[in-house]
Each structure stands twice: as structure tokens, then as C-alpha cells.
Backbone as CSV, one residue per row, in Angstrom:
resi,resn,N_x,N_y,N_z,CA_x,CA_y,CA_z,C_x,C_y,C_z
1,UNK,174.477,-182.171,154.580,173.063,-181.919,154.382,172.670,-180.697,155.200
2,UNK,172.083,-179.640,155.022,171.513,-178.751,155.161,170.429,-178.532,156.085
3,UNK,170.184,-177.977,157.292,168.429,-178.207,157.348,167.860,-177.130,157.386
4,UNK,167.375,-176.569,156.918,166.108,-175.914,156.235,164.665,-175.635,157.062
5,UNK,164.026,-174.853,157.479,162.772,-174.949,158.091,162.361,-173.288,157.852
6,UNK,161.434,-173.889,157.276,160.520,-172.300,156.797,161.074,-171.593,156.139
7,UNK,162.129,-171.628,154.972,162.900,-170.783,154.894,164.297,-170.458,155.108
8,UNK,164.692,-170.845,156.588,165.855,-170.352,156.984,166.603,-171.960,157.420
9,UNK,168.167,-171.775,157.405,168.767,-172.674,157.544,168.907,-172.446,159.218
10,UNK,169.325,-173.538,159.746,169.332,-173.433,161.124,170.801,-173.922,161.002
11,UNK,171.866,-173.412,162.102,172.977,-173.500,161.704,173.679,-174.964,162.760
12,UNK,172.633,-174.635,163.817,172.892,-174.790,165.410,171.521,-175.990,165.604
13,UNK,171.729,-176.874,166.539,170.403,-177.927,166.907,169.770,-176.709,167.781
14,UNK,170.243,-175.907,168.267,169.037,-175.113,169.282,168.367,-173.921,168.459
15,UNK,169.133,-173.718,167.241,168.277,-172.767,165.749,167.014,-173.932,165.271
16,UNK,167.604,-174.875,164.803,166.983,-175.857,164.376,165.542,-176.049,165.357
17,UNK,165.957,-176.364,166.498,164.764,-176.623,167.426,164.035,-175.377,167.318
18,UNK,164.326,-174.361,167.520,163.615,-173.443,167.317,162.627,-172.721,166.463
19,UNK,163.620,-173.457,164.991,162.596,-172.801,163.915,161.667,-173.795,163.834
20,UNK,161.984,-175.156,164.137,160.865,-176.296,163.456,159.820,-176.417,164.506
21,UNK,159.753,-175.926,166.051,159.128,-175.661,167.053,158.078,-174.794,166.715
22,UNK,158.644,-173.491,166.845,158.039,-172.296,166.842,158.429,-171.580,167.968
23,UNK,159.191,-172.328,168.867,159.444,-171.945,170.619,160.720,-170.761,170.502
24,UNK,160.802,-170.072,171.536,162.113,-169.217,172.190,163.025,-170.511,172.822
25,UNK,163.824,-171.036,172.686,164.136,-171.590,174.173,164.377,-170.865,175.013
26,UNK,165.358,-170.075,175.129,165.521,-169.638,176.299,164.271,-168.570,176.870
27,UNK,163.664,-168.659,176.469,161.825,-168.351,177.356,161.725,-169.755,178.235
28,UNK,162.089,-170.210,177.888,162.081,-171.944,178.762,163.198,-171.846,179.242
29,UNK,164.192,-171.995,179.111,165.247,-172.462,180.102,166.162,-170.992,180.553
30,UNK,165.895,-169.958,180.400,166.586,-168.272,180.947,167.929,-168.287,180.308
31,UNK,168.716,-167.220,181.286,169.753,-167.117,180.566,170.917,-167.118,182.634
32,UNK,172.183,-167.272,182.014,172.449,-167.220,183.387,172.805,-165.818,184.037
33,UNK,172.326,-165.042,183.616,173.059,-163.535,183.892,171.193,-163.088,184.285
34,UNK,170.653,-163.236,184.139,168.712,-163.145,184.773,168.905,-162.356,186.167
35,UNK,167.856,-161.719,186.518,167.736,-161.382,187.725,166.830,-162.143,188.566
36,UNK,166.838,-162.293,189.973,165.702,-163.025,190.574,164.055,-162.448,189.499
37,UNK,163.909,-160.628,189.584,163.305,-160.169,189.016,162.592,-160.432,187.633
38,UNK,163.422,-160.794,186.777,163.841,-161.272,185.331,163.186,-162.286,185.074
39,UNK,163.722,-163.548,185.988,163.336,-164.644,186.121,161.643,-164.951,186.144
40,UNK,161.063,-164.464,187.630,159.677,-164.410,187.708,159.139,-163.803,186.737
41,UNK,159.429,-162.850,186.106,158.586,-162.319,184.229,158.637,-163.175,183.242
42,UNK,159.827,-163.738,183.195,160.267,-164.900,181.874,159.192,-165.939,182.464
43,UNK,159.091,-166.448,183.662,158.454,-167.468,184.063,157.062,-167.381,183.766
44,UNK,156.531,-166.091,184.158,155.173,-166.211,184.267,154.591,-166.303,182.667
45,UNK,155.492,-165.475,182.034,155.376,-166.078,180.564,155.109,-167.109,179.964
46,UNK,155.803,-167.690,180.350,156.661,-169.433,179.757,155.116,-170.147,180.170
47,UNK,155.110,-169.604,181.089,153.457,-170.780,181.875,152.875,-170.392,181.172
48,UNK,152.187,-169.071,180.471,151.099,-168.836,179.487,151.459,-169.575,178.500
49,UNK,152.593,-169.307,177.855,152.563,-170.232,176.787,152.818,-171.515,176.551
50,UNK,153.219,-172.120,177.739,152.793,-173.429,177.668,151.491,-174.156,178.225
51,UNK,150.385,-173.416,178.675,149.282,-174.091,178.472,148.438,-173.709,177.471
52,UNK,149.069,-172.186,176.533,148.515,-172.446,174.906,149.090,-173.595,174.459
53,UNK,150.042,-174.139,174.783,150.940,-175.167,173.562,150.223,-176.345,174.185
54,UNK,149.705,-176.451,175.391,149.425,-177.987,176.015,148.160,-178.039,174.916
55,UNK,146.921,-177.189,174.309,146.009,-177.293,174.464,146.563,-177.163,172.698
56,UNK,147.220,-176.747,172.116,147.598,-176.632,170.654,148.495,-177.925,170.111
57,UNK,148.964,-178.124,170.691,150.278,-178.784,170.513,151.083,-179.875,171.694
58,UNK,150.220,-180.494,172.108,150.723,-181.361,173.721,152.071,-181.911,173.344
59,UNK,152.439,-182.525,172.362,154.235,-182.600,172.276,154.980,-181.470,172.514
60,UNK,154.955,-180.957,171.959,155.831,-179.527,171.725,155.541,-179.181,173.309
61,UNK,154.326,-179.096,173.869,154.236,-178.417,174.952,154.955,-179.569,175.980
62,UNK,154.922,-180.750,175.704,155.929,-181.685,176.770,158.047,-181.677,176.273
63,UNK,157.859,-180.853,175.523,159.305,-180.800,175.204,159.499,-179.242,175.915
64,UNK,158.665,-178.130,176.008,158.981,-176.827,176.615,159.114,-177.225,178.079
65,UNK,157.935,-177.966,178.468,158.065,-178.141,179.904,159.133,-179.096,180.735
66,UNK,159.629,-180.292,179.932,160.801,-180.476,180.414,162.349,-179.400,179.989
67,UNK,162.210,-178.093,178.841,163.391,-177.353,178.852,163.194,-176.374,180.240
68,UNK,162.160,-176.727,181.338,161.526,-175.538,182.350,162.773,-176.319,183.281
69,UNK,162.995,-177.406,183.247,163.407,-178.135,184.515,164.873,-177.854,183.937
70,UNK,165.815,-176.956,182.360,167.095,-177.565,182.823,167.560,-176.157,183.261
71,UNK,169.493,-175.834,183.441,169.697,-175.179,183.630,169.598,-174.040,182.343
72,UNK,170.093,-173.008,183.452,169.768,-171.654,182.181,171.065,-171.409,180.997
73,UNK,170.439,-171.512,179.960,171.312,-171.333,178.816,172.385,-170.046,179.182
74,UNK,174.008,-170.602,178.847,175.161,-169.725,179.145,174.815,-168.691,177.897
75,UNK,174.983,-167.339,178.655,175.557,-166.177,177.625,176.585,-166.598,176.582
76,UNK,176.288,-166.266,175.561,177.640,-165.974,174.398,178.221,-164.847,174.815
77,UNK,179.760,-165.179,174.728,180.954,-164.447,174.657,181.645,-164.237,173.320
78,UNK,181.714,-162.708,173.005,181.784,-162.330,171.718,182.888,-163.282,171.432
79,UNK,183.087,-163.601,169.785,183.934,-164.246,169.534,185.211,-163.171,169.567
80,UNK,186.489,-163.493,169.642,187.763,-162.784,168.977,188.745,-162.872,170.037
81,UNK,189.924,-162.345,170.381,191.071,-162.728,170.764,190.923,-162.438,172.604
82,UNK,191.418,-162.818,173.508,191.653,-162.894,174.286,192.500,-161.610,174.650
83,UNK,192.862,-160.388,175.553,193.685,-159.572,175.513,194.340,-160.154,177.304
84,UNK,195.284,-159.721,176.981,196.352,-160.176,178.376,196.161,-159.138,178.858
85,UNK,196.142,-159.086,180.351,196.283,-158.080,181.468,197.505,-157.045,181.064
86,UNK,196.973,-155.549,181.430,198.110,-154.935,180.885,198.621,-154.851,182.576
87,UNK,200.150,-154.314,182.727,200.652,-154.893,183.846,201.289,-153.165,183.472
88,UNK,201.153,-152.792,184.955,201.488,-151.433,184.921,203.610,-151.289,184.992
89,UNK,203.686,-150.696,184.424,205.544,-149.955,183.785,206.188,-149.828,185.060
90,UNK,207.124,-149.982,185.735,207.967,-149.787,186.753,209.207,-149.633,186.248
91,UNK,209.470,-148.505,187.349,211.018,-148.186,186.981,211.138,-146.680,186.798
92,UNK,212.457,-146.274,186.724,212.785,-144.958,186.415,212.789,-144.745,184.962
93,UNK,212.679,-145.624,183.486,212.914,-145.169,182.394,211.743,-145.147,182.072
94,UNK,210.722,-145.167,182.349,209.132,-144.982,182.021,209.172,-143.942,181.597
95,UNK,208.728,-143.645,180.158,208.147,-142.079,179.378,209.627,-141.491,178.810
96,UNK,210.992,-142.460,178.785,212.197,-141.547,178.282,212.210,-142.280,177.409
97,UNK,212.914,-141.922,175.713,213.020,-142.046,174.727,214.507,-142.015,174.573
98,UNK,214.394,-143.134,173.401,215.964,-143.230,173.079,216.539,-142.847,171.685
99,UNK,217.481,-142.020,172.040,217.608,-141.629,170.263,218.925,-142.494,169.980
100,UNK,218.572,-142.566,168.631,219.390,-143.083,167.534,220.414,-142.157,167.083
């Protein structure tokens, strides 16, 4: 089954929450790479809009304000292969070629 909201499929429960919300999460819960700096802007934000949402929407606004209390949502790491440490060449045959 599919879910659907406004339009768009949500692929993920935190897409999902999002579209059927209207919310950012991570305007609520940051990200972990934030600066102290970062942080206090996202914050002072998050408080405006959650006492529009208390006064619009008091559920929604008691579901933002407990995402205030968790930790900060991990960065995505691009998907694709892992590369191994390249490990530097030793030795005297470094850069000689062998003919056939």
C-alpha cells in the first residue's frame, strides 16, 4: 500500500510525517553536524513556529515539541561503495615497467 499525501508519495515515515504534518523535522530535532551558532537560529525558529502551531494546531504542535526534546537527526551519507585506504608503494620497483 502506498501512502500518498497531497500529492506526493512519502517513501520514508519521516517523508510521511512530514507531508501529512506540514512540519520540517529537522527544524525540530537539528542535524548532528549544527554549529553551537546554527543551533540557536534553528531554535529560535522552531519556538516561533511552534507557538503558531500551539494556537493553529495544539496536536501537531505537541508532536513538534516533544521532536524539540530528541536527539539531532544523523546526516545522510551518500549512498555507493566504500573505497579502501590507498596505502602508499614501497620499494625499489615503483614506476619500472615490465616488458613482454
Amino acid at each position: 500500500m502506498k501512502n500518498i499525501v497531497a500529492g506526493h508519495e512519502a517513501v520514508t515515515a519521516t517523508e510521511f510525517a512530514e507531508l501529512a504534518l506540514g512540519i520540517d523535522l529537522e527544524l525540530f530535532t537539528g542535524s548532528a553536524a549544527e554549529s553551537a551558532m546554527e543551533r540557536a537560529a534553528r531554535l529560535d525558529v522552531a519556538h516561533e513556529v511552534l507557538a503558531e502551531l500551539r494556537e493553529s494546531d495544539p496536536e501537531t504542535a505537541a508532536y513538534a515539541e516533544s521532536l524539540l526534546r530528541t536527539l539531532p537527526l544523523k546526516t545522510r551519507r551518500p549512498a555507493g561503495r566504500r573505497r579502501a585506504a590507498r596505502r602508499p608503494v614501497s620499494g625499489g620497483m615503483a614506476g619500472s615497467a615490465v616488458a613482454a
